[in-house]
C-alpha positions in Angstrom: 23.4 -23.5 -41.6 25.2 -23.9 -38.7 24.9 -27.0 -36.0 24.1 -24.9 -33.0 20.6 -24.5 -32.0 19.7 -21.9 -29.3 16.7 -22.4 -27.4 14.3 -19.6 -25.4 13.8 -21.2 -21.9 10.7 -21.0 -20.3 10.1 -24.3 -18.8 10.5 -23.9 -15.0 10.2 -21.8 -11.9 12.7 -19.1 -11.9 12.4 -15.4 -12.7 11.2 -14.8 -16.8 9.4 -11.5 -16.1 6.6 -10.3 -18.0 4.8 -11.1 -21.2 7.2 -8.2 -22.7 10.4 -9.3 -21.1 9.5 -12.9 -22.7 9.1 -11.3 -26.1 12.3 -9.3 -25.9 14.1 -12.7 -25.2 12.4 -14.3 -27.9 13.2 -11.7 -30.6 16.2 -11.2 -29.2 17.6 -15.1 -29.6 15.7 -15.3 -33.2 17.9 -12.2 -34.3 21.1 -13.5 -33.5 20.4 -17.2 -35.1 19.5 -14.8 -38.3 22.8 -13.2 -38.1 24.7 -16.5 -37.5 22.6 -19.2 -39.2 21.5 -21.1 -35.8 18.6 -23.0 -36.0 16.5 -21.2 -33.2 13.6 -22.9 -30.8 11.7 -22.0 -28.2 10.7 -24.2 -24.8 7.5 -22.0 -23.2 5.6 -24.0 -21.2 5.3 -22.2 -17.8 3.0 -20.9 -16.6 1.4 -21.9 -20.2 2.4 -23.8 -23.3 3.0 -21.0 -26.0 1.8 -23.0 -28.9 -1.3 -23.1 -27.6 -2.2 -19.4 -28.1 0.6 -18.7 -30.4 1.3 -21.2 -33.8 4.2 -21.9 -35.2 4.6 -19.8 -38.8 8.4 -20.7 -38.4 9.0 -24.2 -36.7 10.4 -23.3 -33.2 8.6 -25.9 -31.3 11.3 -28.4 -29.4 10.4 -31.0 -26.5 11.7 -31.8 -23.3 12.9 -34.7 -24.2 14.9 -33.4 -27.2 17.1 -31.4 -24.5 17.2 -33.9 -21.8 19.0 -36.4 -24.6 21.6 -34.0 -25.6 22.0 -32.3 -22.1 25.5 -33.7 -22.6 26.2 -31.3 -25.9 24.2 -28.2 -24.4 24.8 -25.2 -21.9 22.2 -23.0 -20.5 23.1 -19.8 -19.8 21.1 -16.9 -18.2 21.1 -12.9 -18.7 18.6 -10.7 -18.2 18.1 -6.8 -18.5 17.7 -6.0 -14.2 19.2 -4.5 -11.3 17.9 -7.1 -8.7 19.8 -9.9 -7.9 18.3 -13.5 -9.2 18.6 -16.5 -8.4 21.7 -18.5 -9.2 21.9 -22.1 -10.6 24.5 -24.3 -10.2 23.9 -25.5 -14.2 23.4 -21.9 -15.4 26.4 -19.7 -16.5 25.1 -15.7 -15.7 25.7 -12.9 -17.7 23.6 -10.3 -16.8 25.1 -7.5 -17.8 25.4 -8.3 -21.7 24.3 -6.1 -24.6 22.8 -7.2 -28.0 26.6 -7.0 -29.0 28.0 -8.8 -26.5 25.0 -11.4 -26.2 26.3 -12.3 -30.4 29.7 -12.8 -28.9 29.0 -15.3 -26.4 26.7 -17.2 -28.3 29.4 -17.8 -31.2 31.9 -18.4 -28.8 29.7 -21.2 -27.5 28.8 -22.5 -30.9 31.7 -23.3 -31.2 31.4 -26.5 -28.0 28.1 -27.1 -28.1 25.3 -27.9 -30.1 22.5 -26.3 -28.0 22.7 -23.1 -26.0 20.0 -23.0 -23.4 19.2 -18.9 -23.1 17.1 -17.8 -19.9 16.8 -14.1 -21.1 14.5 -11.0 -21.6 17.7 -8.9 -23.1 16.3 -6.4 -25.5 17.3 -5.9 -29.5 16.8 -2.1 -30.3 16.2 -3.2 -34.0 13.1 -1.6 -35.2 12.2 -4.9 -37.1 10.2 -6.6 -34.0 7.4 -6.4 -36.1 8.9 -8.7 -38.7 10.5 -11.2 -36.5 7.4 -11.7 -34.7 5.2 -12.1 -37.7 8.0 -14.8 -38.8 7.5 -16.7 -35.5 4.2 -16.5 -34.9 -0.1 -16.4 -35.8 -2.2 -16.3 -33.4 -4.6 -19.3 -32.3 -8.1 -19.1 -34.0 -9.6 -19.1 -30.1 -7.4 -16.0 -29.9 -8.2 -14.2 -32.4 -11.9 -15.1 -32.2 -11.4 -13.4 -28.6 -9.7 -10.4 -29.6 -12.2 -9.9 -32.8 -14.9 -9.8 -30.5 -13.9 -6.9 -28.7 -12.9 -5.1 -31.5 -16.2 -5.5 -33.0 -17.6 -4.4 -29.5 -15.5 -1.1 -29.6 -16.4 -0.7 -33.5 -12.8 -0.9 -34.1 -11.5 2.7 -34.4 -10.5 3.6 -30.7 -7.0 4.9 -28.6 -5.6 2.8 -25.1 -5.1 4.0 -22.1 -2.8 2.1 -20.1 -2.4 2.2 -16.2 0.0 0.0 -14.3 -0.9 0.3 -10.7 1.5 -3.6 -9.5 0.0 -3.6 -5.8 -0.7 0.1 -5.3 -4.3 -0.8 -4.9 -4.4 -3.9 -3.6 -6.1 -6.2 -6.1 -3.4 -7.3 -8.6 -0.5 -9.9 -7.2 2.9 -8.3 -8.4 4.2 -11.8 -7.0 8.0 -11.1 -7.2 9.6 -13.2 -4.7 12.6 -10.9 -4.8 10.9 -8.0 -4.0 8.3 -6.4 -2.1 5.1 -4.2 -3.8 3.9 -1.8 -1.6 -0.1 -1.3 -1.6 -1.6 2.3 -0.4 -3.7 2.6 2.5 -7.7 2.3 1.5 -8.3 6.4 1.7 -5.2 7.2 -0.3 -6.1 4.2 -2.9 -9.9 6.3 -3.5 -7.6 9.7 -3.8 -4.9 8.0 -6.2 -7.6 6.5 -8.5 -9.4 9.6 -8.8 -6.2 11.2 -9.9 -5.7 9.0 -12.2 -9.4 9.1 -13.5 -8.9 12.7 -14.1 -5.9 12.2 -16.5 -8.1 9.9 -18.1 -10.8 12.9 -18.6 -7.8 14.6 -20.0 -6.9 11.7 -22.6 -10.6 12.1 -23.9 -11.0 15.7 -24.1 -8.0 15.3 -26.6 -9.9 12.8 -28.1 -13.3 12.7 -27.8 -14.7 11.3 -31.1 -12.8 8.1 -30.1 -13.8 5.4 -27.6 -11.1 4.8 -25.2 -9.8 1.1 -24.1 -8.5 1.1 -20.6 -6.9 -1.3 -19.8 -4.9 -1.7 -16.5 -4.0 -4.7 -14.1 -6.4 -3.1 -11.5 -9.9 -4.2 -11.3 -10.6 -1.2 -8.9 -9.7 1.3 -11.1 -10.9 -0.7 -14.6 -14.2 -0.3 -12.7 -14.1 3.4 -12.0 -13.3 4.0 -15.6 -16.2 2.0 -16.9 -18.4 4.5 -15.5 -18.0 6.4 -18.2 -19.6 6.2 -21.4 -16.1 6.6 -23.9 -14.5 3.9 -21.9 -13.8 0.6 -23.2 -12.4 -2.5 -20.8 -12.0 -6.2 -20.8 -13.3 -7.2 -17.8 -11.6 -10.0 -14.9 -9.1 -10.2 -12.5 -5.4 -10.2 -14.1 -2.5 -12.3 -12.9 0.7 -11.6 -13.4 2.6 -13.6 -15.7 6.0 -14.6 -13.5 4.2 -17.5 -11.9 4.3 -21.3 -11.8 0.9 -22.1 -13.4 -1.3 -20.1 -15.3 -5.2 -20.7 -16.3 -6.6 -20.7 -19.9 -9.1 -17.8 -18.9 -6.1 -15.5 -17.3 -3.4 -16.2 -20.2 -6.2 -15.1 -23.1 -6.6 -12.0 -20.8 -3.5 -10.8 -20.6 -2.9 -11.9 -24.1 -6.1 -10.1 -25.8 -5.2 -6.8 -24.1 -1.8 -6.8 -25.5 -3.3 -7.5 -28.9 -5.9 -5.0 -28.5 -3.4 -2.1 -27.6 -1.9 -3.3 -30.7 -4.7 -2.0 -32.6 -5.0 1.2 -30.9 -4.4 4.1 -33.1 -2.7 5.8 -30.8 -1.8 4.2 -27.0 -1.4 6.6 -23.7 0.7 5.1 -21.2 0.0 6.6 -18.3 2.2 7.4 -15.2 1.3 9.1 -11.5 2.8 9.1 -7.9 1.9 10.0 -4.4 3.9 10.2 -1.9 2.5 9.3 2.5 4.6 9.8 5.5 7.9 10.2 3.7 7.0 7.1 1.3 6.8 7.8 -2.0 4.3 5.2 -4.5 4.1 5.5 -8.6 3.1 3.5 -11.1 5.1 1.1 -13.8 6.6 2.9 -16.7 5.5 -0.7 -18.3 7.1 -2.2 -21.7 4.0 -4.3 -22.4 1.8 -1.1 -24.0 5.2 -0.2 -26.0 5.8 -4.0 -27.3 2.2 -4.0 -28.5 2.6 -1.1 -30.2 5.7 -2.5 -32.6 3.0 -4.7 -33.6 1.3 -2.2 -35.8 3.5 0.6 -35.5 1.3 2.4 -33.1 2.0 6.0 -32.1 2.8 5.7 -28.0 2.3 9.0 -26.0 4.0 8.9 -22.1 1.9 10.8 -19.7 4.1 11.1 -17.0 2.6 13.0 -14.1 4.4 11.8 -11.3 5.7 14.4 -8.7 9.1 13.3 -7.2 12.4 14.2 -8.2 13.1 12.8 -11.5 14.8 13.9 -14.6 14.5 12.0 -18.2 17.0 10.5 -20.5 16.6 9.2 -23.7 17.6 5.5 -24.5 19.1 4.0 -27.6 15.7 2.8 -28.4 14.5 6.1 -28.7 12.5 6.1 -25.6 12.1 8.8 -23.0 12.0 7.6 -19.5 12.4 9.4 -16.3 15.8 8.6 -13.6 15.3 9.1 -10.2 17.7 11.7 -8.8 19.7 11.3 -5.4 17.9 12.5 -2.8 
């Protein structure tokens, strides 16, 4: 066993992304301490402690005050999977542009000065053991699973997801990326978009109508349109994004029992559409949360992509297919 420990970083204010892009950094870091034989923890505490919702099977815990006493033998370092520019810190090294490869090489390198390597990442593994390295990290809280049991039992169990990532299109869910700015559809084209995307919905069923179907989507406007119909399944509440300073119990369990409910799913839709006004074109999130969830249980994941604008797709080393905008 080596000396080195790395440590996940999620302790303060600056970019992490999603609950998916937090996973893929946290698989990602326990993977290469496996390969290597670094002791691995993880410091999530904003905008919730991780613990509580997620135990310890494998003993990742480490305190704040463990790092601050051996700030002197550590080095934080930060690289993550984006094209927008993040914010730089003067006691952060950046790699953003690092493979799983490459991410191995700088963390041996480093093992070699220091003791801890602080990682700020949501770099992606393209292992197919997720599944594994989860269920060595983690069980779920009993107040977790008590949630997510509940609904289960609600839906009698046997059902398929439909996901729907609207960000700000309709004006009820807080994207609430500092860097960048979510566009939200005027009020007439928001009534015409969710109907649209109602009627793939119709589509989802007809293909599967002896099954309920959860919807689950970070609008409340179009959750609501959905529940009108008797085949449709939601958790209700508003949903907050999970890139922010402070989170509350209620919205964390949330966002947490519809990942682990799309985990269930026997087979998840996720669900893409665009519209274009004046010139501007609008589409939804080709999300990784509905795919993450579905390494869980080996879930079947079908992309609808039904979005109009020039786009072409290309397959990833992952295996995925997602679509490239071409030049205009």
């Amino acid at each position: 066993m080596s000396n080195t420990t790395i440590v996940y970083m999620a302790n303060d204010a600056r970019p992490k992304g999603g609950w998916a892009d937090r996973l893929y950094g946290i698989t990602t870091l326990y993977k290469i301490c496996k390969l290597y034989g670094f002791r691995f923890k993880i410091n999530f505490t904003v905008p919730f402690d991780l613990s509580a919702y997620l135990h310890p099977r494998y003993d990742w815990k480490i305190s704040e005050d463990e790092i601050t006493r051996n700030k002197a033998k550590s080095v934080s370092i930060s690289s993550f999977a984006t094209g927008i520019a993040l914010p730089m810190y003067a006691d952060t090294l950046q790699h953003h542009d690092l493979d799983f490869k490459e991410l191995c090489v700088v963390a041996e390198k480093l093992s070699k000065n220091y003791e801890y390597i602080l990682f700020h990442t949501n770099k992606k593994y393209f292992g197919d053991d997720h599944r594994i390295l989860f269920n060595e990290l983690f069980d779920l809280s009993p107040e977790l699973q008590n949630a997510i049991d509940f609904h289960r039992n609600k839906i009698n169990n046997g059902y398929i997801t439909a996901v729907f990532r609207f960000q700000s299109l309709l004006g009820d869910f807080d994207e609430n990326k500092t860097h960048s700015i979510f566009p939200t559809l005027p009020v007439e084209l928001q009534k015409i978009f969710i109907q649209r995307n109602i009627n793939h919905l119709l589509k989802i069923h007809k293909s599967n109508s002896v099954k309920k179907i959860l919807v689950c989507s970070d609008s409340e406007k179009f959750r609501d349109a959905a529940a009108m119909y008797d085949f449709v399944y939601t958790v209700g509440g508003k949903r907050r994004h999970m890139d922010v300073p402070y989170m509350e119990e209620h919205d964390v369990e949330l966002s947490l029992v519809d990942f682990f409910m799309i985990s269930y799913s026997d087979i998840i839709y996720l669900v893409l559409d665009g519209i274009k006004d004046n010139g501007t074109k609008y589409e939804t999130y080709n999300s990784g949360f509905p795919r993450w969830a579905s390494r869980l249980k080996n879930s079947k994941v079908i992309l609808e992509d039904y979005r109009p604008f020039g786009t072409k797709v290309k397959k990833y080393k992952d295996g995925l297919m997602r679509r490239l905008r071409l030049p205009a």
